[in-house]
DSSP file (Angstrom, degrees, kcal/mol; ACC not computed):
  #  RESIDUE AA STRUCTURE BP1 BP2  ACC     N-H-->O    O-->H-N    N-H-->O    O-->H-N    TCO  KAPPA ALPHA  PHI   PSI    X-CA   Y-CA   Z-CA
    1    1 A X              0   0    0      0, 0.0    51,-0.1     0, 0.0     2,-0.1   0.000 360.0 360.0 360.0 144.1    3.9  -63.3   32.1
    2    2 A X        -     0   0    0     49,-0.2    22,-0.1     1,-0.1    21,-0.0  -0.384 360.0-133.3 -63.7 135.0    0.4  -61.4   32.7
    3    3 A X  S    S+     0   0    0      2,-0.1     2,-0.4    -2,-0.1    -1,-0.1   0.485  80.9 102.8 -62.5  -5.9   -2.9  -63.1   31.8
    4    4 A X  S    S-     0   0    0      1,-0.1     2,-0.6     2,-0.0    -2,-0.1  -0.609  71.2-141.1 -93.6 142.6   -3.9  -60.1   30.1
    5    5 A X        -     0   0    0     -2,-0.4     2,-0.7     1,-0.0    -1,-0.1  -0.831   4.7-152.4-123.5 137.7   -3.5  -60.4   26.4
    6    6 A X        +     0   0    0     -2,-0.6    55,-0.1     1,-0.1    -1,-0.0  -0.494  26.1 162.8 -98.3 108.8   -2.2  -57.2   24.5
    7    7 A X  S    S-     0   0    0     -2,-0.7    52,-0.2    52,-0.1    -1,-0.1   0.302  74.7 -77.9-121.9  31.1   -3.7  -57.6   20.9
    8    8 A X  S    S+     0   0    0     50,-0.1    51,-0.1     3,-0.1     4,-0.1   0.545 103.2 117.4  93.7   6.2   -3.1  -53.7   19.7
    9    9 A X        +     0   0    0     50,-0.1     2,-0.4     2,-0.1    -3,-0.1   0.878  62.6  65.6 -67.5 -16.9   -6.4  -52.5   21.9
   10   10 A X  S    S-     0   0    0     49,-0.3     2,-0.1     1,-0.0     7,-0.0  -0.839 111.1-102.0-103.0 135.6   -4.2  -50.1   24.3
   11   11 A X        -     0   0    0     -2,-0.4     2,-1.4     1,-0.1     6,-0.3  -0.481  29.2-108.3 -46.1 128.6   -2.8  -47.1   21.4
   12   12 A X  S    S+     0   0    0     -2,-0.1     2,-0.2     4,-0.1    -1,-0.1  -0.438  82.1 127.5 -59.6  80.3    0.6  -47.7   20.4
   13   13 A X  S  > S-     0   0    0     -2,-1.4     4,-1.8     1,-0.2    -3,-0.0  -0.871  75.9-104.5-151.3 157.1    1.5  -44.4   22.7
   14   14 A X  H  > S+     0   0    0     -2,-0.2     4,-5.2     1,-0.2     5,-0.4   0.966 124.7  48.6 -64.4 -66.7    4.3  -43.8   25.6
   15   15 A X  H  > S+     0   0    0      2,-0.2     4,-1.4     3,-0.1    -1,-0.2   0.937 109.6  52.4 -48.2 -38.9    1.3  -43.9   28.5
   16   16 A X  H  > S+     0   0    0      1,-0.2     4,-0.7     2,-0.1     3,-0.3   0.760 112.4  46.8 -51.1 -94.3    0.0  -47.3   26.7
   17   17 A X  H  X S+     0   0    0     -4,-1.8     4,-2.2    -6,-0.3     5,-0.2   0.694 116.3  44.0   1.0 -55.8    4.0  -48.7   27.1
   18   18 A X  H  X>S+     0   0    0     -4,-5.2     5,-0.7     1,-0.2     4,-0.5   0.874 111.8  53.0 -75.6 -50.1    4.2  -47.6   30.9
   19   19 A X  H  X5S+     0   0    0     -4,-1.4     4,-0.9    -5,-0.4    -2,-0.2   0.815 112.4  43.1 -34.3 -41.4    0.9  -49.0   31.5
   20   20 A X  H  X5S+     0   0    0     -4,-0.7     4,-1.5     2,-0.2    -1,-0.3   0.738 118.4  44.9 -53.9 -46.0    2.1  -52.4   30.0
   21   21 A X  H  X5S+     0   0    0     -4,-2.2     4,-3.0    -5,-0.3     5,-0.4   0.994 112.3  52.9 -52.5 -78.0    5.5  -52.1   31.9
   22   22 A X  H  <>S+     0   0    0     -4,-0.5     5,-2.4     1,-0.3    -2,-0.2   0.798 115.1  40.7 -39.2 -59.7    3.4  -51.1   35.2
   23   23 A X  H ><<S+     0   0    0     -4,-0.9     3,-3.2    -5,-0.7    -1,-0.3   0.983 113.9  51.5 -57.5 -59.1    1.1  -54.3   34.7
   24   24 A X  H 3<5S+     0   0    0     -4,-1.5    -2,-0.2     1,-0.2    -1,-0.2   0.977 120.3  39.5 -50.6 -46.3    4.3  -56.9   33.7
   25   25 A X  T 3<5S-     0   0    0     -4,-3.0    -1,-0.2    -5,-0.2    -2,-0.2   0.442 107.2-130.5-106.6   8.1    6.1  -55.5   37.0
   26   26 A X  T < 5 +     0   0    0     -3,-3.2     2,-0.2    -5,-0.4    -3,-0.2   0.867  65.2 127.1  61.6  37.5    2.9  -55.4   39.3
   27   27 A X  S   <S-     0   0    0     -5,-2.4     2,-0.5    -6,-0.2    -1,-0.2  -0.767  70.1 -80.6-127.1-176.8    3.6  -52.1   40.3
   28   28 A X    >   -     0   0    0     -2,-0.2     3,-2.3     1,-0.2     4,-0.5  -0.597  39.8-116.5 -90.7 163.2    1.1  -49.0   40.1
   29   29 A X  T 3  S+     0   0    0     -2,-0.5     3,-0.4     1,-0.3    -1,-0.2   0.571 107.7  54.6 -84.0 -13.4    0.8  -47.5   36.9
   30   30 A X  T 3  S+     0   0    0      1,-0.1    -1,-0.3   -12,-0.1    -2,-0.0   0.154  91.5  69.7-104.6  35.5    2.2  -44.0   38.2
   31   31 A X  S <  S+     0   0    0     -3,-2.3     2,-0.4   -13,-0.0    -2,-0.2   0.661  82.9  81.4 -86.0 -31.0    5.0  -45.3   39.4
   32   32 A X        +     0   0    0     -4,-0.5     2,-0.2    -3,-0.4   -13,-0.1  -0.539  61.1 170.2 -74.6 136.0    6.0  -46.0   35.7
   33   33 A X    >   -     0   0    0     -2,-0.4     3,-0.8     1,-0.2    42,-0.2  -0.993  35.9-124.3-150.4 150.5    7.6  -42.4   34.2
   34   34 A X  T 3  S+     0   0    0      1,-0.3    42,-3.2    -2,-0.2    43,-0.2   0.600 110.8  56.2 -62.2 -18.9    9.3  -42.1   31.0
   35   35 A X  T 3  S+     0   0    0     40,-0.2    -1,-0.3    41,-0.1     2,-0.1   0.415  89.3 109.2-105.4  13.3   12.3  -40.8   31.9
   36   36 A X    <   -     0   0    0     -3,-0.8    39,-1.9     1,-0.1     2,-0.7  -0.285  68.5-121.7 -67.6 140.0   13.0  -44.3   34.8
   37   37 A X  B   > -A   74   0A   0     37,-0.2     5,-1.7     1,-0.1     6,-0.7  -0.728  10.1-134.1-100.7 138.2   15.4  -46.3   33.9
   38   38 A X  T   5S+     0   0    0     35,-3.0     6,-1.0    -2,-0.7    -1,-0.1   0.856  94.7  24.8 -65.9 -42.9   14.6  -50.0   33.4
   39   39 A X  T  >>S+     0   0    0     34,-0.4     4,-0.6     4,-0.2     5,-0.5   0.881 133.4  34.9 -86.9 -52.8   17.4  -52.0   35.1
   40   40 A X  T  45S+     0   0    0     33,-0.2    -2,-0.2     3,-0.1    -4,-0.0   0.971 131.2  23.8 -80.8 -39.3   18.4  -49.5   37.6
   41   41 A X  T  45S+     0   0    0     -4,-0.5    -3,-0.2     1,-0.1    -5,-0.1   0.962 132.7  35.4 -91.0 -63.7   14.9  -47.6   38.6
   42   42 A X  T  4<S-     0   0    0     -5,-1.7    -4,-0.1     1,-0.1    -3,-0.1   0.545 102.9-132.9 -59.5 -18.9   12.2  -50.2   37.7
   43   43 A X  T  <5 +     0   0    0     -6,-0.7     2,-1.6    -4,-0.6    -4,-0.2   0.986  40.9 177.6  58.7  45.2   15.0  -53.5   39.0
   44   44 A X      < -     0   0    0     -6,-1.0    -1,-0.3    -5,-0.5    -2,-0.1  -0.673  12.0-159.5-105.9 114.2   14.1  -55.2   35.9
   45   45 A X        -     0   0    0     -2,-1.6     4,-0.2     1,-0.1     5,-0.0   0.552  37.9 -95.5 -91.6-127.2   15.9  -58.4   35.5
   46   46 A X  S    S+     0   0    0      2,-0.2     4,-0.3     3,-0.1    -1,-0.1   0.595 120.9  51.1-132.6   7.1   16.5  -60.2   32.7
   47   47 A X  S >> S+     0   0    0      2,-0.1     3,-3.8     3,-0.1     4,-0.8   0.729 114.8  45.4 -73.6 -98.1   13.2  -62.7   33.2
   48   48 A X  H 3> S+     0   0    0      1,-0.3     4,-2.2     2,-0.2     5,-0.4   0.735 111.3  60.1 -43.7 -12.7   11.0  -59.8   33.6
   49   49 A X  H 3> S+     0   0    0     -2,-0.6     4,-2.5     2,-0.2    -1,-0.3   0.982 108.7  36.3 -40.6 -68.1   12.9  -58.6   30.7
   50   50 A X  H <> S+     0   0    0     -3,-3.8     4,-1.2    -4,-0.3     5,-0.2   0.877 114.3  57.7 -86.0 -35.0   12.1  -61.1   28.5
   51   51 A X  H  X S+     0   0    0     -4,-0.8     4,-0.8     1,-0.2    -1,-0.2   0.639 114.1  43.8 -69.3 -21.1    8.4  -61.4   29.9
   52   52 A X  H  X S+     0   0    0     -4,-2.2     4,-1.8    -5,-0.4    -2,-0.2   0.781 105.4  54.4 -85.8 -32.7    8.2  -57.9   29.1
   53   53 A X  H  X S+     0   0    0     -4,-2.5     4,-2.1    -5,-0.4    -2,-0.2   0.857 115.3  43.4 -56.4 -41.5    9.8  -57.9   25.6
   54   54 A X  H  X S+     0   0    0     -4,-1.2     4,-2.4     2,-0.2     5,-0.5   0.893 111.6  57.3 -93.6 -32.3    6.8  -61.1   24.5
   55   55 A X  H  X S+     0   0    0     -4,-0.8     4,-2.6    -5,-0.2    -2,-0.2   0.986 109.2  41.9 -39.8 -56.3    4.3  -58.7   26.5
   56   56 A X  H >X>S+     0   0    0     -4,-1.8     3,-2.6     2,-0.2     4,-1.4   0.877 111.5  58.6 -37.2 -92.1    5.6  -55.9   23.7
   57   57 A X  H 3X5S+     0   0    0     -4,-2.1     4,-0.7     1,-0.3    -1,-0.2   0.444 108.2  41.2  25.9 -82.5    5.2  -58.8   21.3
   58   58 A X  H 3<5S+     0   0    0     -4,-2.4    -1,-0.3     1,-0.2    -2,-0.2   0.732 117.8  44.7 -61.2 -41.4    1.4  -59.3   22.1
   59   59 A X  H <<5S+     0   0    0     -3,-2.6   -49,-0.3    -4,-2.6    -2,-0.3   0.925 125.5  26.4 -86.0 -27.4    0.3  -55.4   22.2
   60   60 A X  H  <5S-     0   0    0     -4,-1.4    -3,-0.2     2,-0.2    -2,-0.2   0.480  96.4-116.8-123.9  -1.2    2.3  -54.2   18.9
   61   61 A X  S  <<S+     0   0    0     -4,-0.7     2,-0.2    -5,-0.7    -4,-0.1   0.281  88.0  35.8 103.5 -41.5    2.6  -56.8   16.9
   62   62 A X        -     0   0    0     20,-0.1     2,-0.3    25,-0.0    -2,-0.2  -0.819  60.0-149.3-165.3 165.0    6.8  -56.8   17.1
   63   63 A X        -     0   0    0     -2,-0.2     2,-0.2    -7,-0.1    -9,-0.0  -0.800  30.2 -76.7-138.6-176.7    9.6  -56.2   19.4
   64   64 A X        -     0   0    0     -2,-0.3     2,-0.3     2,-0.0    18,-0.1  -0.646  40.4-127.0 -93.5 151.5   13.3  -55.0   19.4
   65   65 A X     >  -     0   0    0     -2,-0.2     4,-1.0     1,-0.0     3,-0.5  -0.751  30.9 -93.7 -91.2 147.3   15.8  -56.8   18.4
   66   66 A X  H  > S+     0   0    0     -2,-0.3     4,-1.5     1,-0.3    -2,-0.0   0.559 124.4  48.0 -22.0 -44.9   18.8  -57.5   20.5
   67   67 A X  H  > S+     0   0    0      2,-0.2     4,-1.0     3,-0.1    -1,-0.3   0.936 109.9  51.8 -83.5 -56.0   20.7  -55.1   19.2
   68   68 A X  H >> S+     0   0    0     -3,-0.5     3,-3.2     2,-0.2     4,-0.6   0.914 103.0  59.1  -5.0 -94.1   18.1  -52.6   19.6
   69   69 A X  H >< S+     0   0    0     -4,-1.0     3,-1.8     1,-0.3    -2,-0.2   0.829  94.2  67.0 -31.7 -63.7   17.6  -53.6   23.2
   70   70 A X  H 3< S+     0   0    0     -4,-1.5    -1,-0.3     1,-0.3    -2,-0.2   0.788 104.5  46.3 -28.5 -56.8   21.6  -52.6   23.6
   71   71 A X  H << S+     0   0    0     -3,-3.2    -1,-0.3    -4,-1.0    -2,-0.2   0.748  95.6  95.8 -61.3 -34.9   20.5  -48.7   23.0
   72   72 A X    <<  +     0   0    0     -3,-1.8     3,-0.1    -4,-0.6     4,-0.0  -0.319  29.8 137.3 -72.4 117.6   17.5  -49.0   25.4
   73   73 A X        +     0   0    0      1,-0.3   -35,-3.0    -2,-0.2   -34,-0.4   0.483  62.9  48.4-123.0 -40.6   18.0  -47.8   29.1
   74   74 A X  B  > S-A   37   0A   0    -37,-0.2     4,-2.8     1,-0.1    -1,-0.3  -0.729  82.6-113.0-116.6 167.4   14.8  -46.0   29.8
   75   75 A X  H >> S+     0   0    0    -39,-1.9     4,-2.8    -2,-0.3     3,-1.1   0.928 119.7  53.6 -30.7 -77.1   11.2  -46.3   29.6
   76   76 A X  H 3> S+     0   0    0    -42,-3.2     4,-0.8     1,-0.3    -1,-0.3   0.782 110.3  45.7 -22.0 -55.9   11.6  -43.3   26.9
   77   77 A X  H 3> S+     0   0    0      1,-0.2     4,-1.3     2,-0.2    -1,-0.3   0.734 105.6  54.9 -85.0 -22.5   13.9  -45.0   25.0
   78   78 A X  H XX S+     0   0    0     -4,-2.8     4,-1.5    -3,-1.1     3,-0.8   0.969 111.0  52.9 -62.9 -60.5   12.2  -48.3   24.9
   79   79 A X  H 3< S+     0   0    0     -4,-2.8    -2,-0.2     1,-0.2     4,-0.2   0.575 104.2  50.5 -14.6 -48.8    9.5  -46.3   23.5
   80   80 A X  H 3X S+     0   0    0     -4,-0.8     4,-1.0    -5,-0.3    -1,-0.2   0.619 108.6  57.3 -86.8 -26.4   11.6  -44.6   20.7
   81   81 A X  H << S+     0   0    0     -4,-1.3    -2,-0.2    -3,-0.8    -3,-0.1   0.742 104.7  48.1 -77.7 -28.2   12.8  -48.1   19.6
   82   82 A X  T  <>S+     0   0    0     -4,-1.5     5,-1.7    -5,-0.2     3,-0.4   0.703 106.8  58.5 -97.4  -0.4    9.5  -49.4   19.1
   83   83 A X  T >45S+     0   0    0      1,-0.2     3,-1.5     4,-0.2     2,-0.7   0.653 108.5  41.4 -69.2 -39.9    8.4  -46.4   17.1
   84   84 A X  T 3<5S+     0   0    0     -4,-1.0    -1,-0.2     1,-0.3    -4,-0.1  -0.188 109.0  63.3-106.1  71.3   11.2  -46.6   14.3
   85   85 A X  T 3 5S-     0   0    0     -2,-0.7    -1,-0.3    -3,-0.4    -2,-0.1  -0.217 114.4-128.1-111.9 -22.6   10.4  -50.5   14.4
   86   86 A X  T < 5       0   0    0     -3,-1.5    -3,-0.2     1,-0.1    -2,-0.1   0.767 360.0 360.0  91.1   4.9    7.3  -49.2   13.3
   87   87 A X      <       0   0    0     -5,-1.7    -4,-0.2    -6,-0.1    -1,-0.1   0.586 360.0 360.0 -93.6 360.0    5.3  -51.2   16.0
């Protein structure tokens, strides 16, 4: 997990989200795009997963739940699941 610690400073907004991704997965930050897909374009496995999920955690306050997570394929949609969570 990244030393940097997410305590609601970055706006709860889609660029905040890739920007968080883009930091968890060490890549450059316009590499992340909404419409990438998490497992198949970004090769995120199911440690960075979960290292990204308590990253979530730390910037909004909350995460998806498992079943959530089931709907989620892209950046976008991870996005749209932590809006009607309310995070």
């Amino acid at each position: 997990m990244s030393v940097i610690a997410y305590t609601g400073s970055v706006p709860a907004s889609l660029d905040g989200l890739c920007a968080l991704i883009a930091i968890e997965l060490h890549v450059a930050t316009d590499v992340v795009l909404p419409g990438l897909r998490l497992v198949e374009d970004l090769r995120v496995d199911s440690l960075e997963m979960h290292s990204l999920l308590l990253a979530i955690e730390q910037w909004c306050g909350g995460m998806p739940s498992a079943a959530q997570m089931e709907t989620v394929d892209t950046v976008a949609d991870l996005y749209a699941c932590l809006q009607a969570g309310s995070c």
